[in-house]
N, C-alpha and C positions, 0 to 999 in steps of 0.2 A: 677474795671477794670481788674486785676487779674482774676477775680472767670470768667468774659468772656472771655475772652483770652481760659483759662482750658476748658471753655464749647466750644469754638469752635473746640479747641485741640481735645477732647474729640472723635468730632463729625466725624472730619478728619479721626481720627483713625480707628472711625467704617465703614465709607465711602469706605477704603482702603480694611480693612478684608472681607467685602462685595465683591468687584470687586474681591480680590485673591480670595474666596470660587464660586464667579460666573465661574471664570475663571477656578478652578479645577474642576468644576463640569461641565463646558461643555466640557472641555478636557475628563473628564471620558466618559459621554455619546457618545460622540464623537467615543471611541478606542470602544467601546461596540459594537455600530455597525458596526463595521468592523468586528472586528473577535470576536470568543467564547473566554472568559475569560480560560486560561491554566489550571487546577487546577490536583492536586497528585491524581494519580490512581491507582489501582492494576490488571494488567492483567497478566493473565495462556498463555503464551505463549508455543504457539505449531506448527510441520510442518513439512517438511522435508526436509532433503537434497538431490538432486538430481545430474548426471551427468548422465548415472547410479546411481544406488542407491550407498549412502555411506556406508560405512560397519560397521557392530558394533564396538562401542569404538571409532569412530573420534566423535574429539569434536567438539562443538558448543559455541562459546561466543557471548554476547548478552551487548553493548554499550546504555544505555542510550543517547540519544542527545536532544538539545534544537529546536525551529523551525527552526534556522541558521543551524543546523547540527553539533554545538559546544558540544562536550562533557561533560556532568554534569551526576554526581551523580556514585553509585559505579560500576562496568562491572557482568554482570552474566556468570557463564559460567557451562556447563554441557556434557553429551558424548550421540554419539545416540546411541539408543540403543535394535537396531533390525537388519539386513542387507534388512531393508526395507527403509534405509534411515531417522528414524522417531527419533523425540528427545521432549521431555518435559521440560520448566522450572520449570514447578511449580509458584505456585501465587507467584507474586514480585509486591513492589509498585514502579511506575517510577512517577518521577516529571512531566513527559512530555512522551507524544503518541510517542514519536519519535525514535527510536534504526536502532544502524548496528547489523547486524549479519555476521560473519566469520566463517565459516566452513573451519574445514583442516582435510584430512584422506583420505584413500585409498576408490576404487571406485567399480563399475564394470563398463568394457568398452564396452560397445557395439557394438561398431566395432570390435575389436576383436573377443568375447564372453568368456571373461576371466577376472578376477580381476587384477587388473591395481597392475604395476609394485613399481609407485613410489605415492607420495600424490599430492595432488592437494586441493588448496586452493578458494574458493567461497566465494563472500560475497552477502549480499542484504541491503534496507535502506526499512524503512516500519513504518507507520505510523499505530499504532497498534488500536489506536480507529475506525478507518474501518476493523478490525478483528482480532483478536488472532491469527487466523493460517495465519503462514509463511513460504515460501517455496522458500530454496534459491536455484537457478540453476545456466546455462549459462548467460540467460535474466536477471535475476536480477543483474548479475556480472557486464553483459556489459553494463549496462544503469547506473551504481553506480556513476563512475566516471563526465557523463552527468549532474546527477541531483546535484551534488555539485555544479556543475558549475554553471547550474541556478538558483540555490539559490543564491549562491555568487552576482548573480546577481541582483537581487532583486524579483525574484518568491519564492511565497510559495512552499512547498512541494508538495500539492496536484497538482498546475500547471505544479512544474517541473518535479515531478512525470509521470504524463500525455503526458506531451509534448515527454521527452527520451521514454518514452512506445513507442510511435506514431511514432518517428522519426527511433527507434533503428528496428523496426518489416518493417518500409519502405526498409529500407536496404535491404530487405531481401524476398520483394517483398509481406508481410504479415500483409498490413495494416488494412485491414478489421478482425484480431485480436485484436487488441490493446486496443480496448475496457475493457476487461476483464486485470486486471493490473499480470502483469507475475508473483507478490508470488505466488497467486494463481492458478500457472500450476503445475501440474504434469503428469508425462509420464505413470501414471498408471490409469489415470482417462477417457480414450477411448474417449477421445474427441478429435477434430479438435486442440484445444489448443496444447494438449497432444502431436499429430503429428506434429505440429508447432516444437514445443520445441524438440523432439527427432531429426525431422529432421535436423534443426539448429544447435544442439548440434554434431551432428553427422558428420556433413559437420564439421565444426571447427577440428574435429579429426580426421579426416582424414589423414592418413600417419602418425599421430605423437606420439613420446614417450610422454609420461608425463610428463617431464621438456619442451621438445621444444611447447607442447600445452599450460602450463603454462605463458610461454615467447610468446605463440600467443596472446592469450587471453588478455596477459597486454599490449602489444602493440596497438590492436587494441580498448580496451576499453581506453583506453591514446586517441588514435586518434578519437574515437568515443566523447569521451567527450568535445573534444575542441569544433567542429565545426559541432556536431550530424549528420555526415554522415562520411564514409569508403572515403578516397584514392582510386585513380585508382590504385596507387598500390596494395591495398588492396582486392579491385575490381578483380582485374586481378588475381589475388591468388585464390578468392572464387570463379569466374569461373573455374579454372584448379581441383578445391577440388570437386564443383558441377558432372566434367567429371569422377574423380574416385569412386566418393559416388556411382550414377548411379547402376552399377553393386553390390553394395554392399547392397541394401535397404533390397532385400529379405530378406538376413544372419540378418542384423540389426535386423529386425521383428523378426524374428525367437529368435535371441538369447536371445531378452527382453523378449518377453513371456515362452520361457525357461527357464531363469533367474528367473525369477516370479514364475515361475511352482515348482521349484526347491525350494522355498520358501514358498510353500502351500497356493499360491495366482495365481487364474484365472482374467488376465488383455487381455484387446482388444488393439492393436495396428492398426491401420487405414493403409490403404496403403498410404506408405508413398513418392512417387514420385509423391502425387498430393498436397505436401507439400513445392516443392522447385520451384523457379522461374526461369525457364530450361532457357527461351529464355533472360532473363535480360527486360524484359519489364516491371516490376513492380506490374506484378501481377499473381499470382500465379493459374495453372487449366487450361491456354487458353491455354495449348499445344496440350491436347490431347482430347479425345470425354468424354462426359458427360455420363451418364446413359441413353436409349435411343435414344443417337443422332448413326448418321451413313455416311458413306461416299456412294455416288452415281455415280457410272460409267456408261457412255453412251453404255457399250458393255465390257464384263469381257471376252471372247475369241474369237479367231482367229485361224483360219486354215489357214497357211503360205503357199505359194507355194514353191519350190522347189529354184526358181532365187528370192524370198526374197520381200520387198513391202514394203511402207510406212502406217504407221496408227496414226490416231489420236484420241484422245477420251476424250470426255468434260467430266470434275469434278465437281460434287456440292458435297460443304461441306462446315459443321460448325465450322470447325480452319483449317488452312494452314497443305499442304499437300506436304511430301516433298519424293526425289530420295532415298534421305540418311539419315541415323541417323545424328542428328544434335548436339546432347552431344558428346564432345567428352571426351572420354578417354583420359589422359597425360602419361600413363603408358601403355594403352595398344601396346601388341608384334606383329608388322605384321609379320605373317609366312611368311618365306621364300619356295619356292621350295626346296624341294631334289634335286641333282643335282647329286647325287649318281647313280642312274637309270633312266633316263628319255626315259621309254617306246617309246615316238614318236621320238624321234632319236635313240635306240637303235636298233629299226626295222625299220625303214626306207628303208632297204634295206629286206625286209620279203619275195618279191616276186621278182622273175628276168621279167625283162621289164616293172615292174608298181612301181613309184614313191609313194611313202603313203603323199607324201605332197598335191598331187591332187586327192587322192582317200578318203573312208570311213570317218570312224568314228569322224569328225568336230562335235564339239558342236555349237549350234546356236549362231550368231554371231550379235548383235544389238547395236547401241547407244538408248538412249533415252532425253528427255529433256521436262521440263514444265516452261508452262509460263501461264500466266492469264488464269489458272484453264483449261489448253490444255495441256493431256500429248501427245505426239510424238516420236513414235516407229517407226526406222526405220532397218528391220531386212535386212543381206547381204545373198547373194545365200551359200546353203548348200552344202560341200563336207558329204554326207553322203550316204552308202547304205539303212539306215535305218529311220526310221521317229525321230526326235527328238524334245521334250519337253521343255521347258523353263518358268518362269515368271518372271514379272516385279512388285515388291511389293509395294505400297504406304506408306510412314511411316505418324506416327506424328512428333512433335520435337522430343519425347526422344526417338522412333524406336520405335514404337508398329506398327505392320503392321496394316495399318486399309483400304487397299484393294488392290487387286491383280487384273492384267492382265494376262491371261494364253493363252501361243502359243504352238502350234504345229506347227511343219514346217514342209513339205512334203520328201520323199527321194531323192535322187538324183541315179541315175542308171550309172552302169559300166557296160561296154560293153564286156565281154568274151565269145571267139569263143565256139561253142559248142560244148559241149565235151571235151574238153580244160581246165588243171588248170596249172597254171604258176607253173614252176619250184622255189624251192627257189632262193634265190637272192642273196647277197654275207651275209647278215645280217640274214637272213633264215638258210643259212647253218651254221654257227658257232652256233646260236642257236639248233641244230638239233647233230651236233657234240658234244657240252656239253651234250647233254642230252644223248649220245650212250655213251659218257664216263663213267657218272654216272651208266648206267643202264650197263656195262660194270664191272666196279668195285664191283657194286651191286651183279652180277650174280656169279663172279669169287670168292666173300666172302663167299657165301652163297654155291654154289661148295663145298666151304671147308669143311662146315660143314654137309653137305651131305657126305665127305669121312670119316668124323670123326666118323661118326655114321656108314657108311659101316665097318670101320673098329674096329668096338667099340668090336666085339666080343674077339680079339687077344688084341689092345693094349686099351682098357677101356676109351679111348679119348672122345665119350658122355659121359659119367657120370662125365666128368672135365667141362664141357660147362655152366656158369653160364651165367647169365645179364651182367655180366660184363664181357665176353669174346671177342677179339679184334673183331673178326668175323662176331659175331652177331652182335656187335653194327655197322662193316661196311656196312654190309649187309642192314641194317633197314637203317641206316643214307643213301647211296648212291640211295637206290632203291625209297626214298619219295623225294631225292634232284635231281633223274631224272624227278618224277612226278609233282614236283611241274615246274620246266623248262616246262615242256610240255605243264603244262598246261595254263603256261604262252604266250605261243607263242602261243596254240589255244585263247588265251583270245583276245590276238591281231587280228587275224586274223577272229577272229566275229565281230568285230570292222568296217571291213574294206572289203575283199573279201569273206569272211566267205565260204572257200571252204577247209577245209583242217582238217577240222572235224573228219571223218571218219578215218582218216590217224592216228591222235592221239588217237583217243577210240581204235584202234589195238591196238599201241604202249602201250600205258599206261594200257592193260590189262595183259601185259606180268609181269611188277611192278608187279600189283594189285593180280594176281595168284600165282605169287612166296608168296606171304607176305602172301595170302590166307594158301596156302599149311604147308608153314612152320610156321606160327604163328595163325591162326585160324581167329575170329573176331579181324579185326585192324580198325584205324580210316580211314575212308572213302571219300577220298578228290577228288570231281570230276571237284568243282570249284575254281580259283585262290582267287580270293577274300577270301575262307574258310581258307585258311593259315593267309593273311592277317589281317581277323577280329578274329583270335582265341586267343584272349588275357591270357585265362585261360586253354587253351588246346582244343584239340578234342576229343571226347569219340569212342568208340568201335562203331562200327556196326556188327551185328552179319555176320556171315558166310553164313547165306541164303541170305540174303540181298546183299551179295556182291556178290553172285552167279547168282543172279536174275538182278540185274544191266548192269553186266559185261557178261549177255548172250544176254541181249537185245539190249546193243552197238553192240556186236559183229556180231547178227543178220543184222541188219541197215546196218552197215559197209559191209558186203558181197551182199549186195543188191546194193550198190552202186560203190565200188570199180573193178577196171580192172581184169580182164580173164587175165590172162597173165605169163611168167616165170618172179619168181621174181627176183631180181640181189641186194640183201643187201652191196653185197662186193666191187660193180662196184666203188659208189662214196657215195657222203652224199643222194643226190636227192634217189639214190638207194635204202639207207637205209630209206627212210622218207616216200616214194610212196610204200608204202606195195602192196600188190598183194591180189584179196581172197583168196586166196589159205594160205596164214599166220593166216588169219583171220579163214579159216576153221578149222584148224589147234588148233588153242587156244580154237575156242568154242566146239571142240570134248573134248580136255582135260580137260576141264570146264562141259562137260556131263558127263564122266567117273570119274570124281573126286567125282560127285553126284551118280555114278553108272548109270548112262541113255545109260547104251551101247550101245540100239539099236537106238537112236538118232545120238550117234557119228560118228558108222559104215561110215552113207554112206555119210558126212561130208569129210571122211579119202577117200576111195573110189575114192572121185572125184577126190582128190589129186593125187591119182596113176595114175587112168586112164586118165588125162589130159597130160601125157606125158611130160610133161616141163623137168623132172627128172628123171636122172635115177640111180640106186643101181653101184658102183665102189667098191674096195678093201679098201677104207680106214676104219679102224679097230679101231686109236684113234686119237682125236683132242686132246689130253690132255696140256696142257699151262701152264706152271710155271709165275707169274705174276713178280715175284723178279729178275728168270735169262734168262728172254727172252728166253727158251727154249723150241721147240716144237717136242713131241713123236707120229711120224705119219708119215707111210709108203704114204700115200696121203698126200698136202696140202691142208690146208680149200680152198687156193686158185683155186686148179688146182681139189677141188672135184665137180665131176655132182650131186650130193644131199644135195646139203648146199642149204638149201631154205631161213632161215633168218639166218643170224651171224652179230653176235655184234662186232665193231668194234672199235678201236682207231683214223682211219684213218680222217683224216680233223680238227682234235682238235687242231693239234698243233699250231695252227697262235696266240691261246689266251688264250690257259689253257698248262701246265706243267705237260709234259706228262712223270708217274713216272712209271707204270707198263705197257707199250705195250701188248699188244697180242690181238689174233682171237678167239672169243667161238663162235664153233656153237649153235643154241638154237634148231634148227626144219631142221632137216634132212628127206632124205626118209630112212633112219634106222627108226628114231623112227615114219612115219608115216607108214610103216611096221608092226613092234614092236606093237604099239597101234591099228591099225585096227586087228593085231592076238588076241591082249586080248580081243576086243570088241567079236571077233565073238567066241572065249572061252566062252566067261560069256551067250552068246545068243544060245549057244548050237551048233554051228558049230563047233566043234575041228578038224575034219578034213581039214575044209580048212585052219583054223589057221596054220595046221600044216603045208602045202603046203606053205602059205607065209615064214614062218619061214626058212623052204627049201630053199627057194629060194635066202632069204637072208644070209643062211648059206654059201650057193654054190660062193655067190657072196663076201663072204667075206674071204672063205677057212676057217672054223672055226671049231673045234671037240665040241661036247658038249658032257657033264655029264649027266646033270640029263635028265629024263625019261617022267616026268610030266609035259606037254604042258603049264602051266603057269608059271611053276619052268625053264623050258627051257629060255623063255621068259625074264625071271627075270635073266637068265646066261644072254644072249646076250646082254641084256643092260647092266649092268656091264661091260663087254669085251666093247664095243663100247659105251656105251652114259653116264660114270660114271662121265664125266669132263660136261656135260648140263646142269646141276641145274632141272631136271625133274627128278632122281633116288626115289627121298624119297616120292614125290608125287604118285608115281607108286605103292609104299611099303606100302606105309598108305591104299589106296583105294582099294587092296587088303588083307588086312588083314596081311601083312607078315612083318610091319617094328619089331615088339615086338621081333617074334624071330629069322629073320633073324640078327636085330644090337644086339642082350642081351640087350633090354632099360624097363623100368617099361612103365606102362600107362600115365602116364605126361607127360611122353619126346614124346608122340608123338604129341606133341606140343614146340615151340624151348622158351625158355624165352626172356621177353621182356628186350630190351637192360637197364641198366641200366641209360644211356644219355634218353632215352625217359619217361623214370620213372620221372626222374629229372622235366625234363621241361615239362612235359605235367601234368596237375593238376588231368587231367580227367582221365589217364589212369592205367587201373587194370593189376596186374602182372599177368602171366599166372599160373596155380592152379601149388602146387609141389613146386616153387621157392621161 
């Protein structure tokens, strides 16, 4: 009974060990095919760190983890160790594919283009049996956080791996990356990838130190992680970073391929604005044209009529086509106007009876608007005398022009009597008064130093005359701060009635010949803008060139200008409405400066014989600028031979008036004076001598010397020593050397010191 009982016992037992060895054994088969059996491996890990590149010496540690992401077995850690970003572990056995890695160390910034301030810390997770090489960046950082989560949750690594790829590159409108898992990006491998990642990286940094990037990064990869998408806060942040990157892609480009370069590595960076998702639609490239594509307009120009028109013109194109730039800037500065000078009100009043608010120079004036691929131009009537220009560009989203509408709009015509130029206006003449100041002060400096060299024999006053003498510098300074006024007010007045040309190419050759005479080749300013755009200076123009300019206005100018007696002294209009008879006047002295005497002669001639003037007693205009005092048996007022004199008269309503006085510049003395030298040098001495007489008789004067050019050279002195035309006279005949005791340099004056300065371009004169 026993022995069966034991044999049943027996049997049980083995019945039981059967079912547990069944049951472990299909548990095993069972976990087999699910996943690959874990087992201890030895991989060479290698890769780099990116942000920019990390610099030599940060380090790199290297966490073993389980498939959970649970920390087992001992930490590696090692330093990179090239400023290429690159680090080596070396063979190591890990129990399991799985490791974090944590980079911390300084960087280069790319935005910037400078090595990063402070450190920055990256990590990655990577499953190292799909590859050795590990590459930890921005991407790997922000998706870290993600993929714990879904583990946690119950995905393996490879899903949750997958999934934050997928999810973290939608973000960012770069899903059709994601494919390829972001260890293996780098910014140096010329690929789309590569662009991805730089552009992304680069947007993130935008504006920021390296701590407050550090503290973006964690925030948003925290927020990334929970619910694998960005906050509209978030959202709203990476649009405003999106508006400042823009402008920056070029520099980015540039500075990583320089950074490389600098490194002894040739890297391709991709252009990188077809890497960001401009418009927030989620996909990155539809903003702008592909290779090959193009935008198609119904009609690209128009010829505008005069009272303005409506136009329309259908669009075919392969992406949306806008008015404006659609990225915006968050930092960009809208200019302001100056408010300082605002040309259309300052002349406003340019011309007496004509308003400039309903005359010239209006730029074209249009709305525009699109809708269902119909842009609509609507331009307004033109105040202009002259034809003007304009377009209408089509952008993409991020502003790349990708077509144009071009108008022309026709003139609009002013009506002035014939024969007829308006007088200045009340804004006319204050303008017109500044600039007789200037060229006032100008003359009376320049005067001086014309006496100082008259009198250099006795008290040696030229050979003290340096760059830095008050006089020259006034002289040079007053005489370009009348020319540039001038030629400010003719700039306006082409603008607009463009009739008062003439009038200023007189004026501003009186400037132009003083600075001729006394400094040789100077910078040659005939346009307003040329002041404007001279950032680095103006350079010389030589002496022929200014000869040749300033004969050929002056030609023009007497072709067009009135026959008439001139009247400088009467009012401002006086002074402004030159006469030819001024303009004859400058281009004789402008012939004899060259020696063309017999060109001048009969230039001078017409002057006399037109009768307007006649020779009186006065003997000196001479003017002290400091005590208002004037030495003259005649005044400039009450003389019959003042043809132009410069004056102070009208300035005072707007400029502070320090020195008053009258200089005559062009008398009938010195057109006298000058038609006797002409006909000297052309072989006439006798008649020479006869004018000479005549203005001897007419002034009661004794002379000295003997010799008919020497005489010549007495009379100016006695009468025309205070004109600012003596040393001109001196030079072009041969006599300043030994009439003042000066070496050959000084017959040239030195350039002021103040224009040395500020002007980059210009050479001192030889000597100084």
């Amino acid at each position: 009974m026993k022995k069966v009982m034991f044999e049943k016992a027996k049997k049980s037992i083995f019945l039981l060990n059967s079912l547990l060895f069944l049951c472990v054994c299909t548990v095993s088969c069972s976990s087999d095919e699910g996943t690959n059996e874990i087992l201890p491996a030895s991989y060479n890990v290698s890769g780099k760190v990116e942000k920019g590149p990390f610099i030599s010496g940060s380090t790199i540690t290297i966490q073993p983890m389980n498939e959970r992401l649970q920390v087992m077995g001992e930490m590696y850690s090692t330093t990179i160790n090239d400023d290429l970003g690159n680090f080596t572990l070396g063979s190591r056995e890990f129990q399991s594919p799985y490791a974090e890695l944590m980079a911390n160390g300084y960087f280069f910034n790319e935005v910037a283009g400078t090595l990063s301030n402070g450190t920055l810390a990256l990590r990655a997770l990577a499953d190292l049996s799909d590859g050795q090489t590990v590459n930890v960046n921005v991407l790997t950082h922000l998706k870290y956080a993600r993929i714990r989560k879904l583990i946690a949750s119950g995905s393996s690594f490879k899903s949750a791996n997958q999934q934050a790829q997928r999810e973290l590159l939608i973000q960012f409108g770069l899903e059709k990356y994601s494919s390829k898992d972001a260890s293996q990006f780098s910014i140096i491998a010329g690929t789309d990838e590569s662009a991805a990642l730089i552009a992304i990286s680069s947007m993130l940094l935008m504006d920021r130190s390296e701590a407050a990037f550090t503290e973006y990064l964690s925030k948003i990869s925290e927020e990334f992680g929970r619910t694998g998408t960005f906050s509209e806060t978030t959202r709203s942040q990476i649009r405003k970073d999106k508006g400042n990157l823009f402008e920056e892609l070029a520099g980015i480009k540039e500075n990583i391929v320089r950074r490389y370069e600098e490194l002894g590595l040739d890297v391709e960076v991709k252009d990188l604005e077809a890497f960001v998702d401009w418009n927030d639609n989620g996909i990155v490239g539809d903003e702008f044209l592909k290779d090959g594509e193009k935008v198609e307009l119904e009609c690209t120009e128009f010829v505008v009529p005069n009272n303005g028109g409506t136009y329309n013109i259908k669009i075919n194109s392969p992406v949306p086509v806008y008015l404006e730039r659609q990225v915006e800037n968050s930092d960009e500065v809208v200019m302001q106007p100056d408010f300082g000078i605002v040309e259309e009100n300052l002349f406003n009043g340019l011309y007496d009876k004509y308003d400039l608010s309903s005359l010239g120079d209006k730029e074209i004036t249009l709305t525009k608007s699109l809708e269902n691929n119909i842009l609509t131009i609507v331009v307004s009537p033109l105040a202009s005398n002259t034809e003007k220009k304009t377009s209408v560009p089509l952008y993409d989203y991020v502003g790349n022009v990708v077509a144009t509408v071009s108008l022309t709009q026709e003139a609009g015509t002013v009506e002035i009597p014939a024969g007829s130029v308006p007088k200045l206006g009340k804004d006319g003449e204050m303008a017109v008064a500044s600039f007789a100041l200037s060229l006032l002060r100008g003359m009376q400096s320049y005067s001086f130093v014309e006496q100082a060299y008259w009198s250099n024999q006795e008290t040696g006053w030229a050979s003290r005359i340096t760059s830095g003498d008050t006089d020259i510098n006034k002289a040079w300074s007053n005489l370009y701060k009348a020319n540039s006024q001038l030629l400010n007010l003719r700039e306006i007045d082409e603008r607009y009635l463009n009739v008062y040309g003439d009038f200023c190419s007189v004026l501003n050759a009186i400037s132009y010949s003083t600075l001729l005479y006394g400094w040789g080749g100077v910078p040659y300013v005939v346009e307003y803008s040329q002041y404007e755009n001279a950032m680095s200076g103006i350079p010389r123009t030589s002496e022929k060139e200014i000869l040749i300019d300033l004969q050929k206005r002056l030609l023009v100018a007497i072709e067009n200008l009135e026959e008439k007696k001139n009247e400088s002294l009467g009012d401002i209009n006086g002074l402004f409405f030159v006469s030819k008879d001024v303009a004859r006047v400058l281009l004789a002295n402008l012939y004899m400066y060259a020696r063309r005497y017999s060109e001048a002669a009969p230039l001078l001639n017409q002057v006399i014989n037109n009768g307007f003037y006649s020779l009186d007693a006065s003997t000196d205009f001479k003017t002290s600028p400091e005590l208002d005092v004037e030495y003259t048996r005649v005044s400039v007022e009450e003389s019959t031979e003042v043809i132009f004199a410069l004056s102070d008269q009208g300035a005072t309503t707007r400029v502070v008036i320090q020195y008053p006085g009258v200089m005559p510049y062009i008398t009938l003395s010195d057109v006298y004076l000058s038609l006797a030298e002409c006909l000297y040098h052309t072989g006439n001495e006798g008649q020479a001598e006869d004018l000479l007489e005549a203005l001897v008789r007419a002034k009661s004067l004794m002379l000295i010397e003997k010799d008919t050019l020497l005489r010549i050279k007495e009379v100016r002195e006695r009468l025309l020593l205070y004109s600012g035309t003596y040393f001109a006279f001196l030079k072009r005949n041969n006599l300043a050397k030994d009439m003042c005791g000066i070496e050959d340099y000084r017959l040239l004056f030195p350039v002021p010191s103040s224009e040395m300065m500020n002007n980059m371009m210009m050479t001192q004169n030889p000597g100084y």
